[in-house]
C-alpha positions in Angstrom: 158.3 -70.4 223.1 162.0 -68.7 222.8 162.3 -67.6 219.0 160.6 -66.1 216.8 157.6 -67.8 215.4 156.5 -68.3 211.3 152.8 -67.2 210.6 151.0 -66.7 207.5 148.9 -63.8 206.2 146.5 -62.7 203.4 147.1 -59.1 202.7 144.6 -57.0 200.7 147.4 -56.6 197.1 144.9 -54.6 194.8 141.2 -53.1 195.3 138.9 -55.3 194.1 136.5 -53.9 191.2 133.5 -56.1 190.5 133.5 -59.8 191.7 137.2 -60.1 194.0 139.9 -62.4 191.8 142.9 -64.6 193.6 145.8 -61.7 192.4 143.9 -59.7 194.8 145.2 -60.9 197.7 148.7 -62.4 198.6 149.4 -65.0 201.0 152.6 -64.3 202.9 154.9 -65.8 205.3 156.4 -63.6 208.0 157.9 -63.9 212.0 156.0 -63.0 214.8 158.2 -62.2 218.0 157.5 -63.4 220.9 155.6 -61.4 223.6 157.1 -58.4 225.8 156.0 -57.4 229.3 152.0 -56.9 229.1 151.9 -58.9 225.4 150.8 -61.9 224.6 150.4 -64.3 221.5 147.3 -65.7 220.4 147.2 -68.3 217.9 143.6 -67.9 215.8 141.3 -70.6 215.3 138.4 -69.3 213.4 138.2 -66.3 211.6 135.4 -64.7 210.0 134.7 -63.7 206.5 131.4 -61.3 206.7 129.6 -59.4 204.0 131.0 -56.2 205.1 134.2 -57.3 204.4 133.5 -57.0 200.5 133.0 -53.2 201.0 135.8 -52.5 202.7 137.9 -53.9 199.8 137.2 -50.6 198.0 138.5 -47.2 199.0 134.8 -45.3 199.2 133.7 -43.1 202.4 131.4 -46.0 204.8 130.8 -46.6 208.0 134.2 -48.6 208.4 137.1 -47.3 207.2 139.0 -49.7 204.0 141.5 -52.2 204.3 144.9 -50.7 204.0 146.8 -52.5 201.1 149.4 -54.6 201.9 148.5 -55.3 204.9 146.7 -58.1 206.5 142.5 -58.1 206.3 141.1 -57.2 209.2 138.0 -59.5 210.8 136.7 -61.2 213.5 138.3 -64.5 215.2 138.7 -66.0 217.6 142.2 -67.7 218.4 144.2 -69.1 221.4 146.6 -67.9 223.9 149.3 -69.8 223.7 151.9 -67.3 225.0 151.5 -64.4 228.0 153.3 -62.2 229.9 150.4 -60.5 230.6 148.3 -60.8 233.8 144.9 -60.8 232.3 145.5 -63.9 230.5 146.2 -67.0 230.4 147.8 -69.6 228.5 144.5 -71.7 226.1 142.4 -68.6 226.8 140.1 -68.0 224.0 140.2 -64.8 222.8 137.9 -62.8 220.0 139.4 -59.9 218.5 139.3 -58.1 214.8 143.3 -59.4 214.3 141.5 -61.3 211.1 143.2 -63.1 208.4 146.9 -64.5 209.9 147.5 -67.3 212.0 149.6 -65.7 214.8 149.7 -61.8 216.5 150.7 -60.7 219.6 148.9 -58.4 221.6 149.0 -55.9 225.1 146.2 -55.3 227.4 145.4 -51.8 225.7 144.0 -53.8 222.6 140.1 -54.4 222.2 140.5 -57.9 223.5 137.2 -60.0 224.8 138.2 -63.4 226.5 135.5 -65.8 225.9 134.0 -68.5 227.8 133.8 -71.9 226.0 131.5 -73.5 228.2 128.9 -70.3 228.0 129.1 -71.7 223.6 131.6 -73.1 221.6 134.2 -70.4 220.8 133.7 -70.3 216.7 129.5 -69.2 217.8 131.1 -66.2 218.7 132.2 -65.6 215.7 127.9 -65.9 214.7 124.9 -65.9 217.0 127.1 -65.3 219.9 128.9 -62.1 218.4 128.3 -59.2 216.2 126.2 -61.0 214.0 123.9 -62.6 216.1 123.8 -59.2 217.8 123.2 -57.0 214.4 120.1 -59.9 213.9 118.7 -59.6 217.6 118.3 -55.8 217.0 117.1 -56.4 213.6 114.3 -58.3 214.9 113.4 -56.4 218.2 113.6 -52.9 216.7 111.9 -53.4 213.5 
């Protein structure tokens, strides 16, 4: 891949105040560029749409800081590389990351990156049992 690349995002528009409505959001079309040295572009798969995520649609003190408006949600996917001029990975390398809600991003190796290993589970479980999820449950269960 030479040129710039078209991707589509959902950015957070308004905070939502009782149950979220579609003017909330906006669905926008924008160019990625391609990767420089150490970067890489991942095209996501599966991303994730958690009950946290409702929270941080509102601008109150938490855990987790809000979505910034205007910008694209923030969650967990998992995507593909599909581009790299990084050493750590490889093109089709499944990635999970919190890049969330747009179809392409590019990267460098100082980003909270974890490749993932499709034959350990398929890559959307990580996204479940295999990821926070299934982790926030296992400790649920054993520390209760």
């Amino acid at each position: 891949m030479t040129k710039e690349l078209m991707s589509h995002e959902i950015l957070l528009k308004e905070r939502s105040f009782g149950i979220p409505r579609e003017s909330d959001f906006e669905y926008v079309q924008t160019s990625v560029p391609g990767p420089k040295k150490d970067q890489f572009l991942v095209r996501n798969i599966w991303m994730s749409v958690d009950p946290y995520m409702r929270g941080r649609m509102r601008e109150t003190k938490s855990y987790i800081p809000p979505f910034h408006l205007n910008m694209p949600l923030e969650g967990a996917c998992v995507g593909q590389v599909v581009e790299t001029k990084n050493n750590k990975f490889n093109i089709w390398d499944y990635v999970l990351s919190n890049f969330g809600w747009r179809e392409y991003w590019v990267t460098g190796e100082d980003s909270a990156i974890i490749r993932i290993d499709p034959n350990m589970a398929p890559p959307r479980s990580y996204l479940g049992i295999m990821g926070s999820t299934g982790l926030t449950a296992y400790i649920g269960l054993k520390d209760s």
